[in-house]
Structure formats: C-alpha cells, structure tokens
C-alpha positions as CSV (number, residue, x, y, z in Angstrom):
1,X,-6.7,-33.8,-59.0
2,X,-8.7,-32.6,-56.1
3,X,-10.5,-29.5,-56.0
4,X,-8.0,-27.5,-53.6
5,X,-5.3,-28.5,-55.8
6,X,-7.5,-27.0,-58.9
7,X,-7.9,-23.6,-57.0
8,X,-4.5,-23.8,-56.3
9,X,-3.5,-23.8,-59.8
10,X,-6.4,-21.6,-60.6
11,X,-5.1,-18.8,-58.2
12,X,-1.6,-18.8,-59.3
13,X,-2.3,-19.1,-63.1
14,X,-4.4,-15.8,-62.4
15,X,-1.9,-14.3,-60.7
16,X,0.9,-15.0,-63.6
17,X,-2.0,-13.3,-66.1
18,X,-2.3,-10.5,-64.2
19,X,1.9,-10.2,-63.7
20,X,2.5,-10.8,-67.3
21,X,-0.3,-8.2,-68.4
22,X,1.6,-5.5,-66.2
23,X,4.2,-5.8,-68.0
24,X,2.8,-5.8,-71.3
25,X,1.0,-2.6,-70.4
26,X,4.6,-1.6,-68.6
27,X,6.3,-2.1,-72.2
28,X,3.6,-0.1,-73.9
29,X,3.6,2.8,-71.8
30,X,7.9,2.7,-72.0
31,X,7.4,2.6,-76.2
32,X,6.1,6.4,-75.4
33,X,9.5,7.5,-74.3
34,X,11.5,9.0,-76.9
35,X,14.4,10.6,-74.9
36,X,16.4,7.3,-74.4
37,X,16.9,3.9,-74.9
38,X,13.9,1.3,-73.7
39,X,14.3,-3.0,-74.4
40,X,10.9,-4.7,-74.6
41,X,10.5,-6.4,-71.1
42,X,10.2,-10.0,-71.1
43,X,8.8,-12.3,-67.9
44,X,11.3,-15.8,-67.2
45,X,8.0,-18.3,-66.4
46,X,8.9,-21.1,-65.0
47,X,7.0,-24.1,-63.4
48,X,6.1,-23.8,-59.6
49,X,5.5,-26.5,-57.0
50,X,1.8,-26.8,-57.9
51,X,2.4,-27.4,-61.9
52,X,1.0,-24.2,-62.8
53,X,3.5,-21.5,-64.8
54,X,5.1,-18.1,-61.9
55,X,7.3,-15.5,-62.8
56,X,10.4,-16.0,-61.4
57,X,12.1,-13.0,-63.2
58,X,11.8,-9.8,-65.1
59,X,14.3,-9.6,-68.6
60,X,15.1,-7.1,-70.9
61,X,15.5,-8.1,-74.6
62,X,18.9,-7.8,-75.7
63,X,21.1,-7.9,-78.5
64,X,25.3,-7.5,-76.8
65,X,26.4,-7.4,-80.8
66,X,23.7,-4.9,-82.4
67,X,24.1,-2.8,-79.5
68,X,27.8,-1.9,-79.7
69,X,27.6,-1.9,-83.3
70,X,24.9,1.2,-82.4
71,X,27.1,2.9,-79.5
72,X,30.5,2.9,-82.4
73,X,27.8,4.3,-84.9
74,X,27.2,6.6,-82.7
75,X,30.5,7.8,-81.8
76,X,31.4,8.1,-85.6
77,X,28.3,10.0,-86.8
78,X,29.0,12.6,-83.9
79,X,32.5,12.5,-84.9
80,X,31.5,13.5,-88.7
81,X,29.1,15.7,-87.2
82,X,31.3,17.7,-85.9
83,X,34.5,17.7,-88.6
84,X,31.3,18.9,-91.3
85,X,30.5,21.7,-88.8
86,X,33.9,22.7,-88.4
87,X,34.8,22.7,-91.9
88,X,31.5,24.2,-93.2
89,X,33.0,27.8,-91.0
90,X,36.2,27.4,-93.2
91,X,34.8,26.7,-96.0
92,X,32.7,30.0,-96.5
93,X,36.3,31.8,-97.2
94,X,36.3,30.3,-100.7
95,X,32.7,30.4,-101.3
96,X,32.4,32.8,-103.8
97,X,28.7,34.1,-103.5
98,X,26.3,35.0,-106.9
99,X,23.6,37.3,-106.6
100,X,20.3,36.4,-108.2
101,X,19.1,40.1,-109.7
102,X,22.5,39.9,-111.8
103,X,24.4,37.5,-111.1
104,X,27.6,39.3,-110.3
105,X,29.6,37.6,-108.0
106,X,30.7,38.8,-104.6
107,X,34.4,37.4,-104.4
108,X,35.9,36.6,-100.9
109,X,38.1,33.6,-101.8
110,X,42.1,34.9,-101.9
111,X,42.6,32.7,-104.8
112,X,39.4,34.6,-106.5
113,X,40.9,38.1,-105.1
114,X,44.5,37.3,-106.1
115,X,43.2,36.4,-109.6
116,X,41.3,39.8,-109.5
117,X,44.5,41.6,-108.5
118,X,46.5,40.3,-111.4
119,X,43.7,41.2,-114.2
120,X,44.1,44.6,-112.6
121,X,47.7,44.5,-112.7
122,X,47.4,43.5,-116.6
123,X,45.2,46.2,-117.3
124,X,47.7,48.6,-115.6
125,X,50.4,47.2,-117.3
126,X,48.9,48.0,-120.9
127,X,48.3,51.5,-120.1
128,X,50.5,52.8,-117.0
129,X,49.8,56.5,-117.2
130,X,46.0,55.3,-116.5
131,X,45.3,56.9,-112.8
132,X,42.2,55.0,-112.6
133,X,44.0,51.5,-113.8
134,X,46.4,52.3,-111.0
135,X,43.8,53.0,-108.6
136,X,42.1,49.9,-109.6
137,X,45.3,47.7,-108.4
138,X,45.6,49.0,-105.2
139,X,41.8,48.5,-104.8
140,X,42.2,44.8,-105.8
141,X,45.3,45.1,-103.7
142,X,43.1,46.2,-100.8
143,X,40.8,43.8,-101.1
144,X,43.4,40.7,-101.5
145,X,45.0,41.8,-98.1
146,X,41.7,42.1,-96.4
147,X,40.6,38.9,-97.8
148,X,43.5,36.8,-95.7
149,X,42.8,39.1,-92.9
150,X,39.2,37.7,-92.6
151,X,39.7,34.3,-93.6
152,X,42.5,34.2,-90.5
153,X,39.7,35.6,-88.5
154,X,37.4,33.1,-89.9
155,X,39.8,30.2,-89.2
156,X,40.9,31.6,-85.7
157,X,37.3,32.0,-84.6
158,X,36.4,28.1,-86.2
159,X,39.4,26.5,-83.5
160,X,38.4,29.0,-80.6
161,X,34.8,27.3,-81.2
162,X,36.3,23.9,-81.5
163,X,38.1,24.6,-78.3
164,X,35.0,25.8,-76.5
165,X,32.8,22.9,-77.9
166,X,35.5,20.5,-76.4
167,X,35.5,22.0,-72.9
168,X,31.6,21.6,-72.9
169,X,32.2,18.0,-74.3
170,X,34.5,17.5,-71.5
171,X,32.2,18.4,-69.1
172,X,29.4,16.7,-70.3
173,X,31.6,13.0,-70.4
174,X,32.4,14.2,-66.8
175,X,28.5,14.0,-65.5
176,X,27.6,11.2,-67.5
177,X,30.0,9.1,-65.9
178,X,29.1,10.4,-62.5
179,X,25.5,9.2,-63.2
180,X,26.8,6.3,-64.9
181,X,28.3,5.3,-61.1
182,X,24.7,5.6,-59.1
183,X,23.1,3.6,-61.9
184,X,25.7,1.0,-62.0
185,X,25.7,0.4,-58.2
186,X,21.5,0.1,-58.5
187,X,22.2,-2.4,-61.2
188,X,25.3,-4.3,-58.8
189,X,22.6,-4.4,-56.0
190,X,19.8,-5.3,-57.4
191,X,21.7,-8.6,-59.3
192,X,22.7,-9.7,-56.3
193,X,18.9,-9.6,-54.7
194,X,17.3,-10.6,-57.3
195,X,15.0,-7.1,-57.8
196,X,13.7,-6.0,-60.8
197,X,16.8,-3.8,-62.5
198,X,15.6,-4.1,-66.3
199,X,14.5,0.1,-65.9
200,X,18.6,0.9,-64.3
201,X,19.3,-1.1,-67.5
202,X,17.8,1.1,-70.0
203,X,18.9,4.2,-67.9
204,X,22.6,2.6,-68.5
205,X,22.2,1.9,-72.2
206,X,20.7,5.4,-72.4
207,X,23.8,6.8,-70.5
208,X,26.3,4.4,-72.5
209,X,24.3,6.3,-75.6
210,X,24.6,9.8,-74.9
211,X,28.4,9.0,-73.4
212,X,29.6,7.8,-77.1
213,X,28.6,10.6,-78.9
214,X,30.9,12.9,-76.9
215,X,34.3,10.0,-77.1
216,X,34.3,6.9,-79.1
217,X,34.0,4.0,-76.2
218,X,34.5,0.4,-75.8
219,X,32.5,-2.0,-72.6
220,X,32.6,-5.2,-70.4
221,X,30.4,-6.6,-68.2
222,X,30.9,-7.7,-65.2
223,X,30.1,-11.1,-63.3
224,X,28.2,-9.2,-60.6
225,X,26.5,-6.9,-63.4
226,X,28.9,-4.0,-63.1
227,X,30.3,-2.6,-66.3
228,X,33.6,-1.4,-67.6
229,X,34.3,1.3,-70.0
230,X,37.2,2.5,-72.1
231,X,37.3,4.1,-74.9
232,X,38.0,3.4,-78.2
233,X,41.8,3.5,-78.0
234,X,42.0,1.5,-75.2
235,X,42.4,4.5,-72.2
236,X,40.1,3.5,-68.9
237,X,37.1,5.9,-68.3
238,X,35.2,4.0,-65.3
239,X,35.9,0.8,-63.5
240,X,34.2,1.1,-60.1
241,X,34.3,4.5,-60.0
242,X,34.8,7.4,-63.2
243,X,38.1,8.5,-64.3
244,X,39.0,12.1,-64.1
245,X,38.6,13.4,-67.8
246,X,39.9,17.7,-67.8
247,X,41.1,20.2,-70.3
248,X,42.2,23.3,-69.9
249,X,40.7,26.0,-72.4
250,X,42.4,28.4,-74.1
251,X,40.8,32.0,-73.9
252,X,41.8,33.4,-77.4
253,X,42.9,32.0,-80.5
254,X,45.8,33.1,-83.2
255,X,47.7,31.5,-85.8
256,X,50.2,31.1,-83.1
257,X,48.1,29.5,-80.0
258,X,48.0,26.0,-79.7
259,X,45.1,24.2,-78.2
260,X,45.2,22.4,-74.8
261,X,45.1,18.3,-74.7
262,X,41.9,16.5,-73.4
263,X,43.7,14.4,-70.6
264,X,42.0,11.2,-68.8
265,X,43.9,11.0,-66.0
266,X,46.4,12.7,-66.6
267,X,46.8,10.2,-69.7
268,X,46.5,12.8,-73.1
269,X,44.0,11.1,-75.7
270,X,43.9,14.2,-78.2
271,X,46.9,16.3,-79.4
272,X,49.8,15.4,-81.1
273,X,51.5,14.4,-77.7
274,X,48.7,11.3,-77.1
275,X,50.0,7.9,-77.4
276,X,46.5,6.5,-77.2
277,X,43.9,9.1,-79.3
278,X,40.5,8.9,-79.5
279,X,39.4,7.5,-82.4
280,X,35.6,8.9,-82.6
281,X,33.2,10.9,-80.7
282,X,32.8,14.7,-81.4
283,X,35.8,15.0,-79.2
284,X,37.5,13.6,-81.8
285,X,35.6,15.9,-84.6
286,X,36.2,18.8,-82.6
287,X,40.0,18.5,-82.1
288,X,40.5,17.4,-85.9
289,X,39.3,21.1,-86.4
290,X,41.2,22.8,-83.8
291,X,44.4,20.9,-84.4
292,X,44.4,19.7,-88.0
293,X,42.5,21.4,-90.7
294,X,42.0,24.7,-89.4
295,X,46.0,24.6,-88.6
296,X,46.8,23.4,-92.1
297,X,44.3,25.9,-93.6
298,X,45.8,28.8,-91.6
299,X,49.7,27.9,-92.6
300,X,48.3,27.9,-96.6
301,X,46.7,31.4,-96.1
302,X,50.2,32.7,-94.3
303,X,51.9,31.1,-97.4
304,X,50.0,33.0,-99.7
305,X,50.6,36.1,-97.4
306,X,54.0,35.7,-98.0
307,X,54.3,34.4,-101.7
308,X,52.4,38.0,-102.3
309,X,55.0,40.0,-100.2
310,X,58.1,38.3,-101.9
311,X,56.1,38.6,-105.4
312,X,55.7,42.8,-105.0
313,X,59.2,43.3,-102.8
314,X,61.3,46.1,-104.0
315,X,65.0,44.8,-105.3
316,X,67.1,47.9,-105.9
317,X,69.0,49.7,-103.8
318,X,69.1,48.7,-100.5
319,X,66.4,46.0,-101.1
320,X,65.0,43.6,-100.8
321,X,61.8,45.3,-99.0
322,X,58.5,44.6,-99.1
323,X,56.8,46.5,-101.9
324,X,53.6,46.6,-102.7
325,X,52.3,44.2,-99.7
326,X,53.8,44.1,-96.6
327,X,53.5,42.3,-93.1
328,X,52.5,45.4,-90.9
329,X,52.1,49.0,-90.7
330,X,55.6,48.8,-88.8
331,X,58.2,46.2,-90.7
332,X,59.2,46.4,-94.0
333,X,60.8,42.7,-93.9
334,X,60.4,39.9,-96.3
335,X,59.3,37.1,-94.7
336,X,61.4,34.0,-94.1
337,X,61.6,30.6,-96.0
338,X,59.3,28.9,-93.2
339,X,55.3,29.5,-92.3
340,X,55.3,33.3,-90.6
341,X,52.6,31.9,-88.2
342,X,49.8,34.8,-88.4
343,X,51.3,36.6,-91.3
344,X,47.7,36.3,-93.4
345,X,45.8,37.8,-90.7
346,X,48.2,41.2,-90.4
347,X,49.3,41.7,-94.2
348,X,48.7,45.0,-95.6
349,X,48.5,47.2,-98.9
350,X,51.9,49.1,-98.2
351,X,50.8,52.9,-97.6
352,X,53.8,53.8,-100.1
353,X,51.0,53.1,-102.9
354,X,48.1,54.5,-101.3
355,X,47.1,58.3,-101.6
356,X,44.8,58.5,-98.5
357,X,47.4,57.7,-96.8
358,X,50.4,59.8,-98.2
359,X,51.6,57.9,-100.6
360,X,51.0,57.7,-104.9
361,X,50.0,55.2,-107.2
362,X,52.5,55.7,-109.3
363,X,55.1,54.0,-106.8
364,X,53.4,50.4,-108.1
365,X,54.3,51.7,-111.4
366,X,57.9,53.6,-111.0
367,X,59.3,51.7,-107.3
368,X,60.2,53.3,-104.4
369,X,57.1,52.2,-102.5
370,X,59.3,51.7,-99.4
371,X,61.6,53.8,-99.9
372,X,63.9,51.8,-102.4
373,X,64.4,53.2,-105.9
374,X,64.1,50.5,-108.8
375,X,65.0,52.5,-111.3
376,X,68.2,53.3,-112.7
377,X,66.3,56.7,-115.0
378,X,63.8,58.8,-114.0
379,X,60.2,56.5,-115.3
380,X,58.6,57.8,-118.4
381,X,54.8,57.8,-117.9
382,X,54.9,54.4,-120.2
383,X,57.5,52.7,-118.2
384,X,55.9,49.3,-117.0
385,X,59.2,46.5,-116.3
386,X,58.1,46.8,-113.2
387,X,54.6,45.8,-113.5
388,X,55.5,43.1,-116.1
389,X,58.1,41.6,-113.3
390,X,55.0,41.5,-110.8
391,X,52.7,40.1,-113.3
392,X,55.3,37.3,-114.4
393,X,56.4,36.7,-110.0
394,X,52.5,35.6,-110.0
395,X,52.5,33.2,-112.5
396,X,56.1,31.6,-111.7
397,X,56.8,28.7,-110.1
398,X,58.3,29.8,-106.2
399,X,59.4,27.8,-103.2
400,X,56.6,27.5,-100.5
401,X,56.8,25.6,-97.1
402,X,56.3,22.2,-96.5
403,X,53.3,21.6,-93.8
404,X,51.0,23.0,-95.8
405,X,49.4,19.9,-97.5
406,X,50.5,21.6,-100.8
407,X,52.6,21.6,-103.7
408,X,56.3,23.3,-102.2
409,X,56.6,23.9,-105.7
410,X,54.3,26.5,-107.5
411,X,53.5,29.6,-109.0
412,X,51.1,31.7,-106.6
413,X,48.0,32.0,-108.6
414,X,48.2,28.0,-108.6
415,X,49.0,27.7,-105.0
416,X,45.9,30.1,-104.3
417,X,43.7,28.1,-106.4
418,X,45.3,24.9,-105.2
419,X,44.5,25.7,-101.9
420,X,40.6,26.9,-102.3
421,X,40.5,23.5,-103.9
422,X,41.8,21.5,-100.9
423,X,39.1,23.3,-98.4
424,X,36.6,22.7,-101.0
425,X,37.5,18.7,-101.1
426,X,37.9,19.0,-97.5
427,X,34.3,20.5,-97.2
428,X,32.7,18.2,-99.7
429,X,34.4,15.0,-98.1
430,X,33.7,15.9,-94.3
431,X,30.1,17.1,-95.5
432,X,29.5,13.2,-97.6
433,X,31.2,11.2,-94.2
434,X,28.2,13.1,-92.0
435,X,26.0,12.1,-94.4
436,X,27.0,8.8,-95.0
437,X,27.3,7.9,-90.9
438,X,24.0,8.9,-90.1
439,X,22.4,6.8,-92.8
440,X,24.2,3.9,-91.2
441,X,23.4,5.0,-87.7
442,X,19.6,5.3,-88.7
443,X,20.0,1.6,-90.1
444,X,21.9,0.4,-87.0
445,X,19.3,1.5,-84.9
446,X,16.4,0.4,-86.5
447,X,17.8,-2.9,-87.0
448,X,18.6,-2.7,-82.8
449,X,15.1,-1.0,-82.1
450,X,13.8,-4.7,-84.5
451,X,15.7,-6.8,-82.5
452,X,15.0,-5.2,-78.8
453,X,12.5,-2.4,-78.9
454,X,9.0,-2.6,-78.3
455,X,6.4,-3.9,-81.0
456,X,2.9,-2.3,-80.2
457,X,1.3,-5.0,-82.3
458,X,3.0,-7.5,-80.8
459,X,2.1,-6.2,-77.2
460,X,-1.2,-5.6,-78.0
461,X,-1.6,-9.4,-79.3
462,X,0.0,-10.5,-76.3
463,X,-2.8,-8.7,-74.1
464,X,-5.6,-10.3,-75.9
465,X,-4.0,-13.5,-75.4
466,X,-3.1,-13.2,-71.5
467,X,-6.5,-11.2,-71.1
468,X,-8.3,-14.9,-72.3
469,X,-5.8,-17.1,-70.3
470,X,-6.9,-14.6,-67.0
471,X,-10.4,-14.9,-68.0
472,X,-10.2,-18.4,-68.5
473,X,-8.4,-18.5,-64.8
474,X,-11.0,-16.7,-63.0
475,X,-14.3,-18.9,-64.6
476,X,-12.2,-21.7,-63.6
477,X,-12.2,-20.6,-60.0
478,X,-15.6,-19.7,-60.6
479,X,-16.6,-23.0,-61.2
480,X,-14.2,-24.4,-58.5
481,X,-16.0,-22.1,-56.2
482,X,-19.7,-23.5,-57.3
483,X,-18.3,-27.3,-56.8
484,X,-17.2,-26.4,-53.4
485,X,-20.5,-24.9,-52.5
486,X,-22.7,-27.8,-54.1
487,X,-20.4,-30.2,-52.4
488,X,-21.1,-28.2,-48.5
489,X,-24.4,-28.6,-49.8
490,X,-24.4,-32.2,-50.2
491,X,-23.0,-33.2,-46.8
492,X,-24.9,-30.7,-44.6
C-alpha cells in the first residue's frame, strides 16, 4: 500500500469518527427531550472505494410491532381515562359522605334518602297525631325530591362536560392531522433525496402519539415513505391530505337533549347512528359518558321519580293524582308506563303537605293532598291506612321501564338500592380499567423505549470507542505525514 493510499484511508476513517461521534453526541442531547417520542440514531457504514468504512446513511431504530402495540395502548388508556373521569362525577350522587368528629353521615344517595323517608314514614305511622313525626316525613320527603333534582343536575352537567371535552378533542385531532401533512411531505421529500429525515420521523411518531390518545387509530406505510391512517374501525383520517373530522356541540344539556355525532367526513363514528365506531381514544371515553352511562343513569333516577309519585298518588275520588310527590308545581298527573325523560330533575314535595306553603301535614296522614278525598269518614287523629298503604307501595314489587339496565320488576326501595349499586360497579370497574391500562401502557413503553430509545451508557461507550478509533486515525496521519517529510528529505 503506498503512502497516498494510507492517507487516503487515514482521512476518511477520521472523517467516519468524527460523523459517527456527531451522532452519538446527537442521540445524547435528543435522550433530554421529554415532550415526545426520540429513536436512537444509528449510521449505515458501508465500505467506500478506498477500503476504508463512510456513512452512507442516517437510521432510526425501530420496532413496526412494539410501536403500534404502544399507539393502541395509548388509545385504550385515554379511552379509560376518560370513562373513570366521567363516571367518578356520577358517582358522587351515591357517595354517602361520614364525618370524622362523629361520624354521622351526610346522605345524598336517593336510595339512602328514600330509605330515610320510609323510616320516617314508619315512625309516623306508629303515632299519627305526632306533628313533629309528620313534619319529619315531609322533611325526608323534601330532601328525597331534592336529592333526584341534584343528581339530574349532576348527570346533566357530567354529559354537557363530555360534550365539551369532545369538541376540544375534535379540534385537537383536527391540528394534529394538519401538522401530520407538513411532516409527512418533509419525510416524502427527503426519501426520495436521500437527506437525513430520522428527526421528521420522531416528529411523526410523536404526532401519531398524541393523535391516538384523542381516537383509537390504525397506519400504513407507504413505498415513497408516506403514511396512511385510519382509525381503529376502519374509517380514513389522512391519505395525502387529512380528512375533515367536525361535531357540532350542543349548548345545554337535559334529560331530553341528545348529543351531536363526531362525523369524519361526513361518515358518523360515535352515536348510535355510526356503522363504523371508534373503538378507543378519549373520544371514545367521552361519548360512552355522554351517550351511555350518564343516559342510563339519568332514565333510573326518572324511574325512581316516578315509582315515588305512583307510590304516594291519591286513589279516591276523582283520583288517581299525585299525592304526596308530584312532577311540578303545575301538574298533578301520574306519570306514564315509559321513562318521563327529566321527571327526577323537576319532582317535588306536593305543597298540599307542606305548611309554609299553605298546606297541612295532616294531608299525608288523612288524603286530600291534591285535592282528592281518601276517606270515606272524617280521620280520627289515630287513623294511619293511609300511611300503612304508602309504607307497603315502597316495599312492593311495581313495574318499571325497560332501558334502564335494571330489574322491570321491583319494589322501589330495591330499585333505589339496585341502582346506587350499578353506579357504584360502574365506578369501581371504569376506575380498575384506567388503572389496569396505564400499567400496561407504562410496560409497553418501556419495553418500546428498550428496544428503540436511547441508552446513555451505551452512547457514552460508543464515544470512548469512536474517540480511540479518531485518535488512532489522526496519529496515523501523523505518522503518514512524518514518512512524507523524511522521504522529501531523502531525495532533495
């Protein structure tokens, strides 16, 4: 080998050092990003013309399997995330609260109420000249009504949120995918020149990231380095350029409002009207709220609302009108067989039984609350049928709507109970799933982070070694340099 040929070798061996040391300190200085995803950067070294080792290409590690098993974990943990959110709002109108100087408890669940509202009713019942014992019912009474009144608030304001937390969601998928289009035409570009486009990688993964916790999506790579993506049901979200993804909020929520659909053009992938719906992605959590749970919760507080009306309506005389309970200040009606959409949130203590408003508490004891006279005689102040009838109408099995994910079978107290129970299961189950999917995401993406990310130790050995090979490069043309100058020497 002659000595040109050594310096040749020399010069581009030092060169490769230097290259591959950039990129060591490049993968170092990326491990310091925390706010998205970063692949250890690898050099393709291949043999050049002269024998000695060139970088023909830049690389970023990757693992194609690991990586979508990390966006779906992604999409499903948001997707929990949400659901436990959602449900943990619900769930606070059955959480019965204890104080800690003595331990009372502060009841705001309508089974707990309606439970307190029948002890009253007993105690009434055992001694019905009692004004106090009377008072007591309506009090319980009172505090029953308002209890369904503020858990239909409560669940009305939980799907208005869910609502709102889609239409940001909604916007959000919308910007992602309109950065996801200038990063995919860098990474289209630079494949076909042959520029460095590991960094509009990362930003892609990073974007493909943040896109599936919002909607559960699917990809596919291109030949040209493009990339596809659909989501999890299928529906396409960008080709070459994004898909049009709207919703149309509602400004106000009642028992009666339904929520809007999340449309991908024009294509619905939420809502009961979507023949392709998202599978994951908070979207998803979100809409189960809106749509599912908070409606199912909502048509077993109106059942309740009614089961109380048609336990405490007044038979006689021109009956039967609402007694005791009723579903307004202005209608006396009984409510039909069917979910009165609402009725929890506008159910009343009749003002037939309440002084401070005109009326006596002797009406729950004698009838004629609304009007309608029960009794045949003029009461004695012992006469308690009537309180009796209500306490047995509790306790007896009644015919409730179907759609309620109940019993249609069942005495009220039971249905009440059965009912705190289901958003309690509901609350421990959602609250579990979030629990359970962000374990697994934590695993998914340290296992990915293993397999891809960036190992300081293993940089840092990797510098030591290509710091000796440049070293050993440049006393190499050192010497070179000293054998060209004692050979000038010898022939001058």
């Amino acid at each position: 080998m002659g000595l040109t040929n050594a310096m040749d070798i020399a010069s581009s061996s030092l060169a490769t050092n230097a290259g591959l040391q950039a990129i060591v300190s490049r993968n170092v200085s990326n491990a310091q990003n925390t706010t998205g995803y970063v692949s250890a950067k690898v050099a393709n070294v291949i043999t050049g013309a002269n024998g000695a080792g060139i970088i023909e290409s830049i690389a970023n590690l990757t693992n194609t399997s690991l990586f979508n098993t990390m966006l779906a974990g992604t999409a499903s943990n948001a997707a929990a995330q949400a659901l436990s959110d959602g449900v943990t709002l619900l769930q606070k109108t059955v959480a019965d609260s204890t104080t800690t100087t003595d331990s009372t408890t502060a009841a705001q669940s309508p089974s707990t109420l309606l439970q307190a509202m029948s002890s009253a009713l007993q105690t009434y019942s055992s001694s019905p000249s009692n004004t106090s014992a009377a008072a007591a019912v309506v009090t319980a009474a009172t505090n029953l009504a308002n209890g369904l009144n503020d858990a239909t608030t409560t669940t009305q304001n939980a799907r208005e949120t869910a609502d709102q937390d889609m239409v940001t969601s909604v916007a959000t998928i919308t910007n992602l995918l309109k950065q996801f289009q200038g990063v995919n035409t860098t990474i289209v570009q630079g494949t076909a020149s042959g520029s460095d486009i590991t960094d509009a990688l990362d930003q892609r993964s990073t974007l493909l990231q943040s896109l599936s916790k919002e909607i559960g999506i699917s990809t596919l790579t291109n030949s040209n380095g493009s990339m596809s993506i659909y989501t999890d049901s299928g529906v396409t979200l960008f080709e070459t350029s994004p898909r049009t993804v709207t919703m149309t909020p509602q400004t106000s929520y009642t028992a009666s409002v339904a929520g809007n659909a999340v449309y991908v053009d024009g294509v619905p992938v939420t809502g009961s009207s979507a023949v392709m719906p998202i599978q994951s992605g908070a979207l998803k959590g979100y809409a189960d709220v809106r749509d599912s749970v908070a409606v199912t919760y909502q048509n077993q507080l109106d059942s309740i609302a009614g089961g109380l009306i048609n336990a405490f309506a007044e038979t006689g005389g021109l009956g039967p009108v609402a007694g005791l309970f009723r579903a307004s200040a202005n209608t006396a009606t009984i409510p039909t067989a069917t979910v009165d959409a609402g009725l929890a949130g506008s159910i009343q203590v009749s003002a037939g039984a309440d002084p401070s408003r005109g009326g006596s508490y002797t009406n729950i004891r004698d009838g004629s609350i609304n009007g309608v006279s029960q009794n045949s005689t003029p009461p004695a102040a012992s006469f308690n049928t009537l309180l009796r009838g209500y306490i047995s109408n509790l306790s007896s099995a009644t015919t409730y709507p179907s759609g309620t994910a109940l019993s249609t079978s069942s005495s009220l107290t039971s249905y009440a109970s059965d009912s705190a129970s289901w958003l309690n299961s509901k609350y421990q189950g959602a609250s579990n799933d979030a629990t359970y999917h962000t374990t697994l995401l934590s695993q998914t993406s340290q296992a990915l982070s293993n397999a891809t990310g960036v190992n300081i130790d293993q940089q840092m050995s990797k510098m030591l070694e290509f710091e000796n090979a440049y070293q050993a490069s440049a006393k190499l043309i050192s010497t070179i340099n000293a054998m060209f100058g004692s050979l000038l020497q010898a022939v001058a």
